[in-house]
N, C-alpha and C positions, 0 to 999 in steps of 0.2 A: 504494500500500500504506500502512495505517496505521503506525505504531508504538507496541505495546504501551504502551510506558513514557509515550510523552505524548501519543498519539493525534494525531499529524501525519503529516503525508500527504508518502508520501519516493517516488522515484520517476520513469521515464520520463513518464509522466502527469504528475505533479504538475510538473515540469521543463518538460514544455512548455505547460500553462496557465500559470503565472507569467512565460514568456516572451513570452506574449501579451496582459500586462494590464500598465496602471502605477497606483501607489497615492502617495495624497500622505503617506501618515506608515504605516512599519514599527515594529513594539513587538517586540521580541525579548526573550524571554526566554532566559538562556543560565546556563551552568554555571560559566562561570570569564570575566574582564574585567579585564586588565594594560593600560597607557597603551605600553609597549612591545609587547605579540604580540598586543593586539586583542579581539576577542571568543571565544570556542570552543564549543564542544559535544565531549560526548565519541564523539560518533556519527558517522562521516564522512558519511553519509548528508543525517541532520540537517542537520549544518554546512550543506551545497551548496543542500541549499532555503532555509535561512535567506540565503546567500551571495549567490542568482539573490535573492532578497525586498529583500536590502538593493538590491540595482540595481538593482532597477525600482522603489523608494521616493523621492519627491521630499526626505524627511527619513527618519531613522533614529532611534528609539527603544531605549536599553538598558535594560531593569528586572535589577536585580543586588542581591541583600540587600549586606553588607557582608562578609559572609563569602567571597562571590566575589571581591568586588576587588582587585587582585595577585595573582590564581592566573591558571596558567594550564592547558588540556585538550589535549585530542591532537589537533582536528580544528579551524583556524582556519574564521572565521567573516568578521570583516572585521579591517582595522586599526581604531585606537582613530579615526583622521582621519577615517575613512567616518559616524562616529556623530556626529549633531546633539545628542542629550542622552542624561544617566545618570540612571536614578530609583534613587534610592537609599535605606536606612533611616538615621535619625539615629545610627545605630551606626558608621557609617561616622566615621574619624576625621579630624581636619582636613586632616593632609598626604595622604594618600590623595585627598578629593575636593581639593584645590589642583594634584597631579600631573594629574588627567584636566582639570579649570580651562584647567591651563596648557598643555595639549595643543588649547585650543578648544573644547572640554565645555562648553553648559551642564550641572551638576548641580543636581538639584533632589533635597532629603531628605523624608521624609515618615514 
């Protein structure tokens, strides 16, 4: 099934295709990115495709404007550990990209 809101494909289907494939780099886009609770979405659905994506990812991508970072959503996605890098906007403020840094983050602004 798609969903309206971002046209991603949630699902018994879509659950067991991604169980059957490995990818060398996942790009998540997500709603909310804390160095403590992880990644989230607000959709449980969501979250669990993104979830099965990050583990069968040889690397993990997070894209988060700045306004996401230290929020957190209702439906975890992975820990902040699972992710290889944060893309971020130069809005983001120093201590903010230093905490995901120090967590093993690369961040890259742009």
């Amino acid at each position: 099934m798609a969903r309206a809101q971002s046209y991603e494909l949630v699902g018994p289907l879509a659950d067991g295709m991604l169980g059957q494939i490995t990818v060398d780099v996942a790009v998540l886009g997500v709603v909310a990115f804390d160095v403590t609770h992880g990644a989230a979405a607000h959709d449980e659905a969501e979250a669990a495709i993104n979830r099965l994506l990050c583990e069968r990812a040889e690397r993990v991508v997070v894209a988060a404007d700045s306004s996401k970072l230290g929020q957190r959503a209702f439906a975890r996605i992975c820990a902040a550990e699972a992710v290889d890098t944060l893309v971020t906007d130069t809005v983001a403020d120093t201590e903010t990209r230093r905490r995901f840094e120090e967590a093993g983050l690369r961040v890259v602004t742009v």
